[in-house]
SEZAKOL-282926 format. One record per residue (C-alpha): residue number from 1; x, y, z. Coordinates in pm, 1 decimal, decimal comma, m for minus. Layout:
BEGIN
node num: NUM&px: X&py: Y&pz: Z
...
***
This chain:
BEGIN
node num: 1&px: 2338,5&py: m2106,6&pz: 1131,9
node num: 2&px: 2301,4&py: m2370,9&pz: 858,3
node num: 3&px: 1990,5&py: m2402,5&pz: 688,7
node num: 4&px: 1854,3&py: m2684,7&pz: 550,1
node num: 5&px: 1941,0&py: m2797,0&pz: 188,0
node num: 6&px: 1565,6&py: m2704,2&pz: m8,9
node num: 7&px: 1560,9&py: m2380,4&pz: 205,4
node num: 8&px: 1929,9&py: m2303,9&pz: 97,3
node num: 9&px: 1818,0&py: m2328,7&pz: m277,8
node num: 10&px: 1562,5&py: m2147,0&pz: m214,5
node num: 11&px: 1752,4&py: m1862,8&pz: m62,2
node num: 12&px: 1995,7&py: m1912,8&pz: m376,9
node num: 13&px: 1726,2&py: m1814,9&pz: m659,5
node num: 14&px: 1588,9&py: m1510,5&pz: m443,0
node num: 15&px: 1880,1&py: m1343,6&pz: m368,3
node num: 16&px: 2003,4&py: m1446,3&pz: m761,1
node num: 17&px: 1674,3&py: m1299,1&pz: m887,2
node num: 18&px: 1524,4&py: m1077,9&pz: m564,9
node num: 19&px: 1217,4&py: m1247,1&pz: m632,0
node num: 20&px: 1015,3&py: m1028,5&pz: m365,1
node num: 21&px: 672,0&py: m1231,3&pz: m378,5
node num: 22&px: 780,4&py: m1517,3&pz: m408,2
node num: 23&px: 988,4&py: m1484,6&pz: m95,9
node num: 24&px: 718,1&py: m1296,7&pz: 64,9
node num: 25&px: 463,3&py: m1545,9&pz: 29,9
node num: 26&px: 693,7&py: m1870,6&pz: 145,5
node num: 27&px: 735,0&py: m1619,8&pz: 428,6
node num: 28&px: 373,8&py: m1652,0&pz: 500,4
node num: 29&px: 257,9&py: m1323,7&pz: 351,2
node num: 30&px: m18,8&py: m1295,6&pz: 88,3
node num: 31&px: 199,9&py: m1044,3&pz: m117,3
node num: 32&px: 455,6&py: m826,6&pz: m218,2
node num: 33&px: 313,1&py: m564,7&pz: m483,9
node num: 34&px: 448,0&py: m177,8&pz: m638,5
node num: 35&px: 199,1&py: 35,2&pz: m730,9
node num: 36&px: 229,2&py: 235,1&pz: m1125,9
node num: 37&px: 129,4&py: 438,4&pz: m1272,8
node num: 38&px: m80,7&py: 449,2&pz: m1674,4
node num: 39&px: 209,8&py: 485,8&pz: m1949,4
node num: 40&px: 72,4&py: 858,5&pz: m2086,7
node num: 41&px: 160,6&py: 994,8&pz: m1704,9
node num: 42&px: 505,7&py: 807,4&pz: m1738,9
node num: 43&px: 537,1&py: 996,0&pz: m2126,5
node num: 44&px: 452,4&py: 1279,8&pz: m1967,0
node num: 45&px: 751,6&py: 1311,9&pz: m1725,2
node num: 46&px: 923,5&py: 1216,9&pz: m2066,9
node num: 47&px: 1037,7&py: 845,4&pz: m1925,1
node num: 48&px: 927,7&py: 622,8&pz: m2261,7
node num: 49&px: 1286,4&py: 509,1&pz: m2316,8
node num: 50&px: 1261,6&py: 295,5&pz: m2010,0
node num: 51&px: 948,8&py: 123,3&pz: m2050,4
node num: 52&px: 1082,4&py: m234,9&pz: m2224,8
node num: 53&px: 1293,3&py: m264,2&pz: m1899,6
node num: 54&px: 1034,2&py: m146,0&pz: m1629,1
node num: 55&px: 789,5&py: m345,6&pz: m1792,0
node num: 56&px: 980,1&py: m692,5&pz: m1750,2
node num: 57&px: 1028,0&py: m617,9&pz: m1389,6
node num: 58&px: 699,8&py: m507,7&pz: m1351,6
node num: 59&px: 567,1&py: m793,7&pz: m1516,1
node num: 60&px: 725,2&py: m1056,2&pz: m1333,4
node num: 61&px: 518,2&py: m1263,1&pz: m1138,8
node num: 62&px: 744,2&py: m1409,4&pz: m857,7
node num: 63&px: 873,1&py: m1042,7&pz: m795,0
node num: 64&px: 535,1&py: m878,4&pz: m786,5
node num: 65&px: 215,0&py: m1070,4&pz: m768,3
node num: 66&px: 16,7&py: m764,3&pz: m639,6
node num: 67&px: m38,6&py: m370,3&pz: m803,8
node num: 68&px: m221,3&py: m50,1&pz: m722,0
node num: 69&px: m312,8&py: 216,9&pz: m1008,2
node num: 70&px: m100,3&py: 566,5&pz: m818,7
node num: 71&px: m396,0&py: 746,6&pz: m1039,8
node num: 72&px: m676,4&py: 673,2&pz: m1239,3
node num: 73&px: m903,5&py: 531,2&pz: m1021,2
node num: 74&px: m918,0&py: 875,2&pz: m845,1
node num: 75&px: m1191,6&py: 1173,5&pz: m866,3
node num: 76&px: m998,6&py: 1331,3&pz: m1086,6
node num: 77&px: m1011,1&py: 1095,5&pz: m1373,7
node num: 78&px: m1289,3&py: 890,5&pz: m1278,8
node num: 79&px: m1598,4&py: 1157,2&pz: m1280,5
node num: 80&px: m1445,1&py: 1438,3&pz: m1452,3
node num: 81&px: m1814,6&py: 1616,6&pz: m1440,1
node num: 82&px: m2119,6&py: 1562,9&pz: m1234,8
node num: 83&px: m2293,9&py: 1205,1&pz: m1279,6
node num: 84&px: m2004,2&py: 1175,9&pz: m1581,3
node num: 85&px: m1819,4&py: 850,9&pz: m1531,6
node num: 86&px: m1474,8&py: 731,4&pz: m1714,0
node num: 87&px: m1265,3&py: 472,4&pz: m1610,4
node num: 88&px: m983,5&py: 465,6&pz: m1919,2
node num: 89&px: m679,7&py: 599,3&pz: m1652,0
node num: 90&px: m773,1&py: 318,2&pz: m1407,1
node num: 91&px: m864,5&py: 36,8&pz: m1671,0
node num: 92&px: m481,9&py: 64,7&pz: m1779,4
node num: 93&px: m354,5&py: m98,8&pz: m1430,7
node num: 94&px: m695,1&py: m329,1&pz: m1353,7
node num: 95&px: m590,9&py: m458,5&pz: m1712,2
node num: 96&px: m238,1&py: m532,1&pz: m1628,8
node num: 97&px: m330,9&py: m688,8&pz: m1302,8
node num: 98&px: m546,9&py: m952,9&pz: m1480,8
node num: 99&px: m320,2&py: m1013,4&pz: m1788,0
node num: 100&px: m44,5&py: m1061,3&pz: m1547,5
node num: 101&px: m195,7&py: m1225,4&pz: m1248,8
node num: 102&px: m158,0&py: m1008,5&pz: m995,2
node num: 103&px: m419,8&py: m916,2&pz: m719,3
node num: 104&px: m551,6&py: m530,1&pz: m750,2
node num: 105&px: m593,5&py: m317,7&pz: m433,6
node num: 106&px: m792,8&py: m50,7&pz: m582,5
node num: 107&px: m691,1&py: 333,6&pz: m515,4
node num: 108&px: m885,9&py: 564,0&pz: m371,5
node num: 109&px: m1264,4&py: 634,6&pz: m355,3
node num: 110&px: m1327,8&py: 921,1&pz: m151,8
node num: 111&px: m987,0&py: 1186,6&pz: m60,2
node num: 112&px: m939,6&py: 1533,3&pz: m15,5
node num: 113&px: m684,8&py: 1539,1&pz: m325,3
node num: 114&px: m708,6&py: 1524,0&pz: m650,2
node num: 115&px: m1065,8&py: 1581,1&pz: m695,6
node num: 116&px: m1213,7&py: 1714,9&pz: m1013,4
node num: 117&px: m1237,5&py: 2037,5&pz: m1044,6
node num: 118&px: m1613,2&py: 2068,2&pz: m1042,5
node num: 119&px: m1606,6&py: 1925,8&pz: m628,3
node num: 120&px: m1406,1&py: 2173,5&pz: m550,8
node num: 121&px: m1575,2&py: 2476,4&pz: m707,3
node num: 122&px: m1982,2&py: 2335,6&pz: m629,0
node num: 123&px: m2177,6&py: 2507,6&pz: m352,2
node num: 124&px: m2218,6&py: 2216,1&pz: m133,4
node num: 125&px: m2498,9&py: 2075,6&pz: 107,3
node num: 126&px: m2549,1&py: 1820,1&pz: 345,7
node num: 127&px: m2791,4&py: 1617,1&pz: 128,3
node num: 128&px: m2645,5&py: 1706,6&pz: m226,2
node num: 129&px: m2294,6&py: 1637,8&pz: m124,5
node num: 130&px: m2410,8&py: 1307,3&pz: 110,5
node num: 131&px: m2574,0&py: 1194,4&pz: m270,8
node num: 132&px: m2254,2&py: 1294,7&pz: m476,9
node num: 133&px: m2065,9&py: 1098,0&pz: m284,7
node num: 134&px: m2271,1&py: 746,7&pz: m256,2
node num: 135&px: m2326,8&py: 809,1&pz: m661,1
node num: 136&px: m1913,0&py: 825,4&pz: m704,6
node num: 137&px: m1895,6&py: 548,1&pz: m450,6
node num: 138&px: m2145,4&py: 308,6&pz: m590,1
node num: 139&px: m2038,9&py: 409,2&pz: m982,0
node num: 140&px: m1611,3&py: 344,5&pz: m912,9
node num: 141&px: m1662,5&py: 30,1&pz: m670,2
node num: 142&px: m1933,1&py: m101,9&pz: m893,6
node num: 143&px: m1741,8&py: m65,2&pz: m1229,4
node num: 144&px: m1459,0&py: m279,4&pz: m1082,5
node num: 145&px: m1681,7&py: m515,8&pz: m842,5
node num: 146&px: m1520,8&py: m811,4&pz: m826,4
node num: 147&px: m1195,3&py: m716,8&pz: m956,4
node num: 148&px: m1012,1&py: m561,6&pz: m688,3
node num: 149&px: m923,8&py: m722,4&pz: m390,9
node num: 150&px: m937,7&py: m424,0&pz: m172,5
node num: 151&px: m1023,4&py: m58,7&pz: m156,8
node num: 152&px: m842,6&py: 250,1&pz: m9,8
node num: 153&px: m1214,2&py: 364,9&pz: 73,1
node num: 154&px: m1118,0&py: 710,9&pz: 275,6
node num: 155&px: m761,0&py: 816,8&pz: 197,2
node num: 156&px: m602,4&py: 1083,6&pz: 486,4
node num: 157&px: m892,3&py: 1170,0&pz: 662,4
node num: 158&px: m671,1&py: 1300,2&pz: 909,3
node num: 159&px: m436,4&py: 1632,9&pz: 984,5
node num: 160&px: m127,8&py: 1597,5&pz: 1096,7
node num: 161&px: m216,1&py: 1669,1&pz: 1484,3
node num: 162&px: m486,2&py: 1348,7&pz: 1474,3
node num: 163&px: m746,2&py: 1564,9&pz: 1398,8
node num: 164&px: m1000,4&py: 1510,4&pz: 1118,3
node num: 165&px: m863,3&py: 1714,6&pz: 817,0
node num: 166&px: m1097,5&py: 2008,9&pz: 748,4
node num: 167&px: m1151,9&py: 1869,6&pz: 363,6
node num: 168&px: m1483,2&py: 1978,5&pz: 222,8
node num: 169&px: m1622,8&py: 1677,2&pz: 331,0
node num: 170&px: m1547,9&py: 1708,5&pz: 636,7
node num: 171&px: m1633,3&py: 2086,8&pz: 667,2
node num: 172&px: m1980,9&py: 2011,9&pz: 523,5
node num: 173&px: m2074,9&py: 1678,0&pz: 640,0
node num: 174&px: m1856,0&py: 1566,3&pz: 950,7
node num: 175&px: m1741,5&py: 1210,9&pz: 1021,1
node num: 176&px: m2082,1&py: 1135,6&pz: 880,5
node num: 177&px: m1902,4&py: 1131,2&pz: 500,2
node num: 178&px: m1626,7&py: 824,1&pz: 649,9
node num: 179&px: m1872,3&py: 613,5&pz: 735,6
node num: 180&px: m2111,4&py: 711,0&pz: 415,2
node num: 181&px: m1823,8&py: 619,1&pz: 222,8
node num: 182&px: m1766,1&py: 292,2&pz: 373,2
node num: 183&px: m2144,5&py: 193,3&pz: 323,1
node num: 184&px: m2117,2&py: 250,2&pz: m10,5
node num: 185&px: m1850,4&py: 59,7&pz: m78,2
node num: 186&px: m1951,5&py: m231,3&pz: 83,5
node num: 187&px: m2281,0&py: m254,3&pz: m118,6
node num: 188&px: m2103,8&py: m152,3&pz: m458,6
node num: 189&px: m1839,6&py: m405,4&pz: m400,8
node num: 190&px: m1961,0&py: m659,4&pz: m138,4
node num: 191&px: m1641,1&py: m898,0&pz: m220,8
node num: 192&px: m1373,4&py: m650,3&pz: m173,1
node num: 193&px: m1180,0&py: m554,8&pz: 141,1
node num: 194&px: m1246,6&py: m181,9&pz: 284,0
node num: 195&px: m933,0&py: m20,7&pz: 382,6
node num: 196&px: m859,9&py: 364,5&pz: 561,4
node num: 197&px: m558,3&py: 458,6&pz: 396,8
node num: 198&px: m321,1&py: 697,2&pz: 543,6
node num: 199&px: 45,6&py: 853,8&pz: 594,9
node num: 200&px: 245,3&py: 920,8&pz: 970,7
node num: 201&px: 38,8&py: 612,5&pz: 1119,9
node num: 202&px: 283,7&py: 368,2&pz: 1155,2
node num: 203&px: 415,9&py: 462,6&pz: 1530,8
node num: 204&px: 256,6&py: 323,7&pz: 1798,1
node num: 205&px: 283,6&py: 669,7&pz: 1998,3
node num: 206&px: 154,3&py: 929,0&pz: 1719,2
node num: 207&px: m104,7&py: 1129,3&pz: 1757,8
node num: 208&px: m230,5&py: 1046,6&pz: 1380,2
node num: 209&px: m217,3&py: 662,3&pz: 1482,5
node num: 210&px: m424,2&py: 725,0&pz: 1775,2
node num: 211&px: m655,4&py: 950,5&pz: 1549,2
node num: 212&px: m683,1&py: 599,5&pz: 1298,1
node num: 213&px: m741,7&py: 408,7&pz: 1586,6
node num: 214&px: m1012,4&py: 617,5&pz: 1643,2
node num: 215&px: m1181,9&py: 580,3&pz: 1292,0
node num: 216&px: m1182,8&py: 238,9&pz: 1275,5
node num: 217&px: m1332,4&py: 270,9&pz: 1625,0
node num: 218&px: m1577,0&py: 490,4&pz: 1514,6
node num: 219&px: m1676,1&py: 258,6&pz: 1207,0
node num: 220&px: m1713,1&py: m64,4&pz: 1433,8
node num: 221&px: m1956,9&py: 151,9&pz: 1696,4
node num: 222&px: m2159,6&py: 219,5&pz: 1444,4
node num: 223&px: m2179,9&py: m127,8&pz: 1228,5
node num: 224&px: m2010,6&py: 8,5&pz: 947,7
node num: 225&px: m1775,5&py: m258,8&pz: 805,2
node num: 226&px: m1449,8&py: m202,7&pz: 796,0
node num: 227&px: m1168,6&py: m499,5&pz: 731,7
node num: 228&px: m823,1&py: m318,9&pz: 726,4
node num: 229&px: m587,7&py: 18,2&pz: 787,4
node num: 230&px: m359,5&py: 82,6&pz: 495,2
node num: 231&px: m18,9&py: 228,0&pz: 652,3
node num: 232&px: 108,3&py: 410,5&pz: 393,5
node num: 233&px: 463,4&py: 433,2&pz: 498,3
node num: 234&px: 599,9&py: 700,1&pz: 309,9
node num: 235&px: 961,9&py: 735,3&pz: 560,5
node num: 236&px: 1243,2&py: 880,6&pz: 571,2
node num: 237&px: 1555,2&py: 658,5&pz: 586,8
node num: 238&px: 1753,6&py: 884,0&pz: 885,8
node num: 239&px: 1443,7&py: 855,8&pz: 1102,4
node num: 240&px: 1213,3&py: 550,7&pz: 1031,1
node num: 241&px: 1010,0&py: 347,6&pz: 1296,3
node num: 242&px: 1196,8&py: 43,0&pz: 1450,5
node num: 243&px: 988,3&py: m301,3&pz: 1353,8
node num: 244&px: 896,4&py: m326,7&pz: 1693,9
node num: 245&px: 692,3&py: 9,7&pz: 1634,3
node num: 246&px: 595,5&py: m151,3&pz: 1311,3
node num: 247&px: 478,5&py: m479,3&pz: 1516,6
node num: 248&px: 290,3&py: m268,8&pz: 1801,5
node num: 249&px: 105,0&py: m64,3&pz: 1558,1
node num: 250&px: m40,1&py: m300,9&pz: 1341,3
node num: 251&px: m109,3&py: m498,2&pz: 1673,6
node num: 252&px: m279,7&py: m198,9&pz: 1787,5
node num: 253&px: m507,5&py: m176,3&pz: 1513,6
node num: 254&px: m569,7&py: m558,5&pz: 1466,7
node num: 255&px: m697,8&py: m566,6&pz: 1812,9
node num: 256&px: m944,3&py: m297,6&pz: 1761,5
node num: 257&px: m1099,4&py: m585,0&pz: 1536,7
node num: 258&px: m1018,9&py: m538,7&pz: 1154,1
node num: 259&px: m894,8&py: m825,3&pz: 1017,0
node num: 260&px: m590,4&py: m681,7&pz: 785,6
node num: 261&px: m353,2&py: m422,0&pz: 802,8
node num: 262&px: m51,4&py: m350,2&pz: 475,7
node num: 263&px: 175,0&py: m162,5&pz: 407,4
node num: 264&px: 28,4&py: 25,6&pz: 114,3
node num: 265&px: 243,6&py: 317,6&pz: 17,0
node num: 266&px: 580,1&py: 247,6&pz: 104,8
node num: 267&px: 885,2&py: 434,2&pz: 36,6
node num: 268&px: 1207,2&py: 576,9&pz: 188,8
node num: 269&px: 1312,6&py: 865,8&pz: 88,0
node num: 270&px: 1672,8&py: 965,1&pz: 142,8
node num: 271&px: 1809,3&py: 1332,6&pz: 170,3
node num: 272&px: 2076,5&py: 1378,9&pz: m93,5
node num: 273&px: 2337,4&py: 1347,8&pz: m158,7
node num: 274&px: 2271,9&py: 983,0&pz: m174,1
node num: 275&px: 2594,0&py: 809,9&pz: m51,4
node num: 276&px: 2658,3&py: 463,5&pz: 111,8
node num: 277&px: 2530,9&py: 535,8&pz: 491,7
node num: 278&px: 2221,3&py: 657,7&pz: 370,4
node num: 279&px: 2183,2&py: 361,2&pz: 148,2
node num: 280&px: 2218,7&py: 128,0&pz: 440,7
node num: 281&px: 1947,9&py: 359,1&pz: 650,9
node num: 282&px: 1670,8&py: 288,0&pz: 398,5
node num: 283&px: 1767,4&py: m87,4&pz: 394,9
node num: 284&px: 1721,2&py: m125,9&pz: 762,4
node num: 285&px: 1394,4&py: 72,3&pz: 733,2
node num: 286&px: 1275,7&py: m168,7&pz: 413,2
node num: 287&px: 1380,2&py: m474,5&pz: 681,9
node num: 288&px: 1187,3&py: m326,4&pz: 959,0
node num: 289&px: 870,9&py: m347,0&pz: 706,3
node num: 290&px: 962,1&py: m705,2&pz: 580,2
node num: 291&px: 1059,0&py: m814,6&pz: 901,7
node num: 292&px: 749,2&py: m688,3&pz: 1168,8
node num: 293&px: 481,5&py: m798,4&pz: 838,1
node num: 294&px: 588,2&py: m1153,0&pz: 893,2
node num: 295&px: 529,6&py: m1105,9&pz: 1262,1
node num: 296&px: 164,6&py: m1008,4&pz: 1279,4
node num: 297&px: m95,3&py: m1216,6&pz: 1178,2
node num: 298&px: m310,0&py: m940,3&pz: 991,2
node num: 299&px: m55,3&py: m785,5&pz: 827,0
node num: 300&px: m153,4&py: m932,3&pz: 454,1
node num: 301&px: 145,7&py: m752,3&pz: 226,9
node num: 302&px: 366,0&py: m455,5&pz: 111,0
node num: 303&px: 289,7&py: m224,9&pz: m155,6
node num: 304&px: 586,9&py: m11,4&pz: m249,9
node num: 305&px: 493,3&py: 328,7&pz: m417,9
node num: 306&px: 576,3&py: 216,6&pz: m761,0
node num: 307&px: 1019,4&py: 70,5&pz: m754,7
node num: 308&px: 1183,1&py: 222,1&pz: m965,1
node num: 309&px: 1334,3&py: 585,3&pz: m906,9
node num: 310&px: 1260,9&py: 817,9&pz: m1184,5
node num: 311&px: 881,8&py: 725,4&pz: m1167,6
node num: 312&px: 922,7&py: 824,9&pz: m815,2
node num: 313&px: 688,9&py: 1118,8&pz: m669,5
node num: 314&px: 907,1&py: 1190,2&pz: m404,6
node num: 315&px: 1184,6&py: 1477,4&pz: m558,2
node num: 316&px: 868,7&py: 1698,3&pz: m698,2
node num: 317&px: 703,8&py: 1681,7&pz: m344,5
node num: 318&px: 1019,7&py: 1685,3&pz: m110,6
node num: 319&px: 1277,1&py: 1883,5&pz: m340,2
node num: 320&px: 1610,5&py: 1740,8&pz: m245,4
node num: 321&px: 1484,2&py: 1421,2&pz: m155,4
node num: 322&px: 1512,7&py: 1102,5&pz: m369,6
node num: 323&px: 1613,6&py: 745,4&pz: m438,5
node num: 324&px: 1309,3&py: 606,1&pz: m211,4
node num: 325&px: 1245,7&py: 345,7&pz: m403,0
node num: 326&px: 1400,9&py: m33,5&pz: m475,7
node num: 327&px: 1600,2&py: 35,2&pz: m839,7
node num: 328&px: 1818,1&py: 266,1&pz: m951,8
node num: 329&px: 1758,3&py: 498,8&pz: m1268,8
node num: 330&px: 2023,9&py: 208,8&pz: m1445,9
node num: 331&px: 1801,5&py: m78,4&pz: m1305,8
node num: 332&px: 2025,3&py: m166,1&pz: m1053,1
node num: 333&px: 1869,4&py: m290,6&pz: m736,8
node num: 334&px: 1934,7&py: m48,7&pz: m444,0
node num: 335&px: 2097,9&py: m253,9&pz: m119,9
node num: 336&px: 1770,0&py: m279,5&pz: 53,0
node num: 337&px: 1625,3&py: m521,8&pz: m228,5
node num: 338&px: 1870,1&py: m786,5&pz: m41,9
node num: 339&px: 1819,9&py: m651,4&pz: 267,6
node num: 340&px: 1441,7&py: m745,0&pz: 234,6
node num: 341&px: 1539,6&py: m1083,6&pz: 44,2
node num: 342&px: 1782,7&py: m1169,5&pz: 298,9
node num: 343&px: 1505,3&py: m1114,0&pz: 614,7
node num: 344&px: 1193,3&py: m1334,9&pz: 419,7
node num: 345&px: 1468,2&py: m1589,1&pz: 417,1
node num: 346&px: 1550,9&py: m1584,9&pz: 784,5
node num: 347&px: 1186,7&py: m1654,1&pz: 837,3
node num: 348&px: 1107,1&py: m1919,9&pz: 616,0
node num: 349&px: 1460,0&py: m2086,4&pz: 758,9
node num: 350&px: 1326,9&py: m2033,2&pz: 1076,2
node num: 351&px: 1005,5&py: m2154,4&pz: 977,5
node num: 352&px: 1146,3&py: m2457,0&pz: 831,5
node num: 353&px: 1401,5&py: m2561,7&pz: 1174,6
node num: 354&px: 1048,9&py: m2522,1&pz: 1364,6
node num: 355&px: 871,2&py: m2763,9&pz: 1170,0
node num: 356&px: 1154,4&py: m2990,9&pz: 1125,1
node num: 357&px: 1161,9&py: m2994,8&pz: 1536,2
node num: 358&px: 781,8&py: m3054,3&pz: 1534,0
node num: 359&px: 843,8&py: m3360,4&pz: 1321,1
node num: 360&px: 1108,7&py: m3528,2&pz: 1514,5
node num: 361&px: 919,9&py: m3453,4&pz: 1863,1
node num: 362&px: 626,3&py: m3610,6&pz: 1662,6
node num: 363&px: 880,3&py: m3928,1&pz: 1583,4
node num: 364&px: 1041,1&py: m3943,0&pz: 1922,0
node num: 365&px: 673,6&py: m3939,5&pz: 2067,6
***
């Protein structure tokens, strides 16, 4: 198929430069973003020495015009002690976002993980824990009002059977914490989109995708605003969802009413040893994301779970596991960089033959 001349250029500089937002948005979508991480946790896992060339990647506006903080907007850092509020972890990547131009989807308000310690080890109930969590709420969303263009608001709310995780909110409160959570939110930060955020809810037959249908359900029933589901998409590259599951899915959810869905987490992890085959697994599964975004309306972008491999999460949490991400440790692009460039530029030339055949039917008229 030949494409026509300014789309050919076009394809030229991506593929020369993988310019993932750029291509992303000609593609229709409103980004392509990586999440990171503050430079004391990358120190930390003693990774310094690759900062100058992380940073430029990082930096660059055509290849990332969106980022997420992996950490320091969370419980952990944010109220380290009761009614105590410090936002110096999550400041770091709010910072970068503005001094670089990207949009910030803010990371997460109210999850089972990651808490401080203090949450965990209080006597909880119903009324003191209902007014712990509207003060965190209304202090995180109101520090950043303004700034962030959406918020993971819940973050995996649900077990792995569809079922709502017994976290102590849950244990102590019910769904009545989800939808506190939400309310919150909207008054802190009126502006911002309210996402649920989870993992395993990206096939259209799971039990953990009906169980975020059902939240989102259970929000609108009530009036509680909520405007998207974050699919985290942390796969595995020898058993990923096809992008017709991808399609169906986010279908799914946009039909239940919110008006986004993204891809918010993604990665593909790959059981080593990494060789070639497994290399062209992930691509397809990047694709399938790339691809099956462009195809539903809602779907607003792709967050990948930082790109670059060392500052991966994935071989601490699946030992074994690795190279999920879109470089190499030698900041070399892994194959499904192109494989990703290669489908936003089918769509925009297919974008570009339809409304070059809408213009001569309008001549020929």
């Amino acid at each position: 198929m030949r494409l026509p001349v300014p789309v050919s250029l076009l394809l030229l500089g991506g593929l020369a430069t993988a310019q993932l937002d750029f291509l992303a948005k000609k593609a229709g979508l409103k980004y392509f973003g990586a999440a990171t991480d503050t430079p004391g946790q990358r120190e930390r896992a003693g990774l310094q020495a690759a900062y100058t060339q992380y940073d430029a990647i990082l930096h660059d506006p055509k290849q990332f015009g969106q980022t997420t903080p992996t950490n320091g907007m969370k419980w952990l850092f944010t109220e380290p002690a009761p009614g105590v509020f410090n936002f110096t972890e999550g400041e770091v990547v709010a910072d970068l976002a503005r001094d670089t131009g990207k949009l910030l989807r803010c990371h997460a308000l109210v999850w089972h993980n990651q808490l401080a310690p203090w949450v965990e080890s209080t006597t909880w109930t119903p009324d003191t824990l209902r007014a712990a969590i509207v003060r965190h709420v209304s202090a995180v969303a109101g520090h950043w009002k303004g700034r962030c263009y959406a918020w993971d608001v819940v973050n995996e709310a649900l077990d792995e059977d569809g079922t709502y995780r017994k976290s102590l909110f849950y244990t102590v409160l019910g769904e009545e914490y989800i939808k506190l959570a939400f309310q919150a939110a909207a008054e802190a930060d009126p502006g911002a989109k309210l996402y649920y955020n989870d993992y395993g809810i990206e096939r259209p037959a799971s039990v953990k995708t009906a169980g975020a249908r059902r939240i989102v359900k259970m929000l609108k029933d009530a009036g509680v605003r909520i405007d998207g589901v974050g699919m985290q998409a942390h796969l595995h590259a020898d058993n990923h969802p096809s992008m017709q599951d991808h399609v169906d899915t986010m279908s799914a959810y946009a039909a239940l009413g919110v008006s986004e869905v993204a891809f918010t987490e993604l990665d593909v992890r790959i059981t080593e040893p990494v060789n070639e085959t497994k290399l062209a697994w992930q691509a397809d599964s990047y694709r399938n994301v790339a691809v099956a975004c462009t195809k539903v309306k809602q779907c607003v972008g792709i967050t990948v779970w930082d790109f670059y491999d060392p500052f991966s999460w994935i071989p601490v949490t699946f030992p074994g596991e690795g190279a999920g991400l879109l470089w190499f440790e030698d900041f070399k692009p892994h194959p499904a960089v192109k494989a990703m460039v290669d489908a936003f530029g089918e769509v925009i030339g297919n974008g570009t033959k339809c409304a070059e055949k809408r213009r001569r039917r309008s001549l020929t008229a």
